[in-house]
N, C-alpha and C positions, 0 to 999 in steps of 0.2 A: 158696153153692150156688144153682146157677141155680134161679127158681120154674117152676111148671108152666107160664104165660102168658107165659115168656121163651122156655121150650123151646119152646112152641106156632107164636111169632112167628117165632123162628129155621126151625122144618120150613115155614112158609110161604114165607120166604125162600131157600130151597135148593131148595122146589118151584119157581118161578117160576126160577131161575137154571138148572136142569137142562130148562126148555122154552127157555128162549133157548140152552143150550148142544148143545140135540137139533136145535133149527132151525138153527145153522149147521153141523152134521154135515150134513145133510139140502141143505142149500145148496151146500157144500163137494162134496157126492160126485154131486152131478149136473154142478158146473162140472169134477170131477174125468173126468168120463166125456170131456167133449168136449176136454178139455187134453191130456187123456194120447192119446187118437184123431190130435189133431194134432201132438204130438211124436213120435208113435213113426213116425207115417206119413208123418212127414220124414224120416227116417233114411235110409230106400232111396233116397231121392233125392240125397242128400248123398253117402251111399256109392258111387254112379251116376256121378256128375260126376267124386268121387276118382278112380275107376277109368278115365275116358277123361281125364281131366287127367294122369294117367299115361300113358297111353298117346299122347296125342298131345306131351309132353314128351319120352318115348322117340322118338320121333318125328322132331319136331325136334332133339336131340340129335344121333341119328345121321346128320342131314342136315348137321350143321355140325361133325360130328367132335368132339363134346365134350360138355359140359354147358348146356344150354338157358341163355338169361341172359334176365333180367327184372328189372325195380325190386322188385318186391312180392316176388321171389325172393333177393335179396340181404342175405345173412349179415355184419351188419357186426363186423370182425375184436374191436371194442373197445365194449361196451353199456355206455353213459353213461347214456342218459336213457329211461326205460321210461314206457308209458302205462298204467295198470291202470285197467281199467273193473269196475265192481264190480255187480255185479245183484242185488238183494237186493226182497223185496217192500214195500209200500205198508203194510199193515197187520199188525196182529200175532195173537197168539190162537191162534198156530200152531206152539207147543212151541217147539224150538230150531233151527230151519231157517233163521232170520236171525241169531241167536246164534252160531252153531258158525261157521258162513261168515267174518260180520264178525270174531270172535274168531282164527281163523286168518288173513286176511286180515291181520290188524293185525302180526301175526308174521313174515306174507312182508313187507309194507313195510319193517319193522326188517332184516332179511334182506339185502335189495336194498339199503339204505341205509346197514349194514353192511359191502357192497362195494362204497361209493364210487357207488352209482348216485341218480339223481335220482327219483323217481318222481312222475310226476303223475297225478292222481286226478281220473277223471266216475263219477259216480254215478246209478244208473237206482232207484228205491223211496225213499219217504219213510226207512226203516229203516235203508238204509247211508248217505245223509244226515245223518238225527243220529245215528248213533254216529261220523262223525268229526266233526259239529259238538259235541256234548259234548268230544272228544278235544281240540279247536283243533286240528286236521287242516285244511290246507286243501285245498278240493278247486274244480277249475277250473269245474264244471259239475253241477249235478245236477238231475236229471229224474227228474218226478214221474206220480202217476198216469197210469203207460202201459198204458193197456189193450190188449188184443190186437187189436182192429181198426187201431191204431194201430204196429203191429211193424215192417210194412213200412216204413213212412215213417220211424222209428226207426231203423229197421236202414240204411236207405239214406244218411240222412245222417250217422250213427256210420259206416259204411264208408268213405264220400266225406272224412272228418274222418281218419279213421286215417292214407287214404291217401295225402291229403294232408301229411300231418304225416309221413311216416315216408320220403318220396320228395323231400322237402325238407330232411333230415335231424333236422328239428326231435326226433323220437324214433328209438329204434334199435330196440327192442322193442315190439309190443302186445300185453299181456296181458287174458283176459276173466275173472274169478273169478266163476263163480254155483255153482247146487246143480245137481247133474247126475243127473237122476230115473233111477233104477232100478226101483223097484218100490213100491208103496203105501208098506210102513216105511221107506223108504231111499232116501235122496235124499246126495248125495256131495260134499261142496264139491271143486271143481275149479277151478282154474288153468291156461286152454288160451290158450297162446302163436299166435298169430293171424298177423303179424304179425312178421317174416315168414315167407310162405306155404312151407311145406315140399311140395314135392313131389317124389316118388320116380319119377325118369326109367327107374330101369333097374328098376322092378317093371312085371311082364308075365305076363299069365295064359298058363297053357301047355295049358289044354283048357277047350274051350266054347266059349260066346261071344267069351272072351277071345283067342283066336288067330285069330279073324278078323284081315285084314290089310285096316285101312281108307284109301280115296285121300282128301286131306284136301284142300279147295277152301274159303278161299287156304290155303297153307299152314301147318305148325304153330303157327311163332311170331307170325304175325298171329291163330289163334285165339284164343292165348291169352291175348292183349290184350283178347279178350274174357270169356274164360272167369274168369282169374283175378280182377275186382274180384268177377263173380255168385259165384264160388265164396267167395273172403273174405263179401258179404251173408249165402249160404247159411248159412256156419257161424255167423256171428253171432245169427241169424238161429232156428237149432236151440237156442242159449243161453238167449235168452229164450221159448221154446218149452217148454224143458225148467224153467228157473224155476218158469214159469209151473203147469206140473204139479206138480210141486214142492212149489209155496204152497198149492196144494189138498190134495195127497193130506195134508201135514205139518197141515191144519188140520183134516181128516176125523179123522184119527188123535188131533190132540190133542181136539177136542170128545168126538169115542167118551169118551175116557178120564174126559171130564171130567163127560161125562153119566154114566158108570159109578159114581164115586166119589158124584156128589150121590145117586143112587139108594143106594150103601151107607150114606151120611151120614144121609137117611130114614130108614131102617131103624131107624139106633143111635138117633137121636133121640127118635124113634116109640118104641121100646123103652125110654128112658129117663122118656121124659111117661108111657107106662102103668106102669111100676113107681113113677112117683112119684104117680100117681094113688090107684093100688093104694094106697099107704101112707097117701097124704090118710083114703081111704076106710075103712082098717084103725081109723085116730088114733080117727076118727069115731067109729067104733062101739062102740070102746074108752072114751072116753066119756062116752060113751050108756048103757053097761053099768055104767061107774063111778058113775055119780050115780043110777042107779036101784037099784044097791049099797046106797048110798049114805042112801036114803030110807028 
């Protein structure tokens, strides 16, 4: 049975754990405010481009009597060799937000491997790092502490790396797996095929904006030389964005809980040194009564 001065040391140690576990809630939900402001307010802009990448595909299509053709657009009949990039965060502390991901991720590899495909593996977080170094996973690259001032230049030479790899045949597929933020509790592992780029020539909006009929200077298929690598960055790009939110809200969430439970833990403890106090004190007087019985 634990003594009064074991319980005492222990409620010290659970106060001091629940102020470091209340300052990283408190840290987490302020980097949460400015992650999630610039994920979600990349969206419209992503959405924006889909929609004239459409339309100026429809475009070019019906200048050439067919289907628009591009390298970054081309479906190849037979996927051998797939690229999976895997995003996962740098540190932990944050419930199961790197668990759940890597854990299914590990399933899709088998999967792909399962049908004869090759997959090779770069890694963005210290996290998906060693879970496939633990695994003996080899993985061709992985990158480390990327903070968000560093996205762009991330993203640009991950695009530049794809696209050149997938236009030289070297891969048929690129796949990106990260966590796809929804909302504070809910973050989504997802698996978005990149890679190549799907665009729908013959969606066209039929009221609004969208039935404008715009003159395009040069024409389509030279825009889209340049549209489609910003567009492939774009979405890479909203990946680690969304991550990024992601690793905050799942770490606001888990600290909450974590500070909740040390506060319940308090309590019981607290409660268990005064009823063992109480009985110290009871033993006492008991006696005290017996030996003066006694005389």
């Amino acid at each position: 049975m634990a003594t009064l001065r074991d319980i005492r040391t222990r409620i010290t140690s659970v106060k001091s754990t629940k102020q470091i576990t209340n300052a990283m809630k408190m840290v987490s939900a302020a980097k949460l405010r400015r992650a999630t402001d610039a994920a979600v307010s990349a969206r419209p802009w992503q959405e924006t481009l889909t929609v004239t990448l459409q339309r100026i595909a429809s475009g070019a299509a019906s200048g050439t009597g067919g289907e628009v053709q591009h390298p970054l657009l081309e479906a190849r009949p037979a996927v051998r060799n797939v690229l999976l990039v895997v995003i996962s965060s740098d540190r932990g502390l944050c419930g199961g937000f790197n668990g759940t991901l890597l854990r299914q991720t590990d399933a899709w590899i088998k999967s792909q491997t399962a049908l004869g495909r090759k997959v090779s593996i770069r890694t963005f977080g210290k996290k998906s790092r060693d879970f496939f170094r633990v695994r003996s996973v080899a993985v061709d690259e992985a990158r480390i502490e990327v903070i968000s001032a560093r996205f762009q230049t991330e993203v640009a030479a991950l695009a530049e790396f794809m696209v050149n790899g997938f236009v030289s045949g070297e891969y048929d597929e690129c796949v990106v797996a990260y966590n796809q933020f929804k909302n504070t509790l809910t973050q989504v592992p997802t698996y978005e095929k990149v890679l190549p780029l799907t665009i729908d020539a013959s969606a066209s909006a039929t009221s609004g904006a969208g039935a404008i009929d715009y003159i395009y200077e040069p024409k389509g298929g030279a825009i889209l030389e340049t549209l489609l690598p910003l567009y492939l960055r774009t979405l890479l790009l909203q990946c680690f964005l969304e991550t990024e939110a992601g690793e905050h809200a799942s770490r606001m969430t888990a600290m909450d809980n974590a500070t909740r439970n040390a506060t319940d833990l308090i309590k019981s403890l607290t409660l268990d040194y005064n009823r063992g106090r109480q009985a110290a004190i009871t033993k006492e007087l008991i006696e005290i009564v017996s030996g003066a019985e006694a005389l």
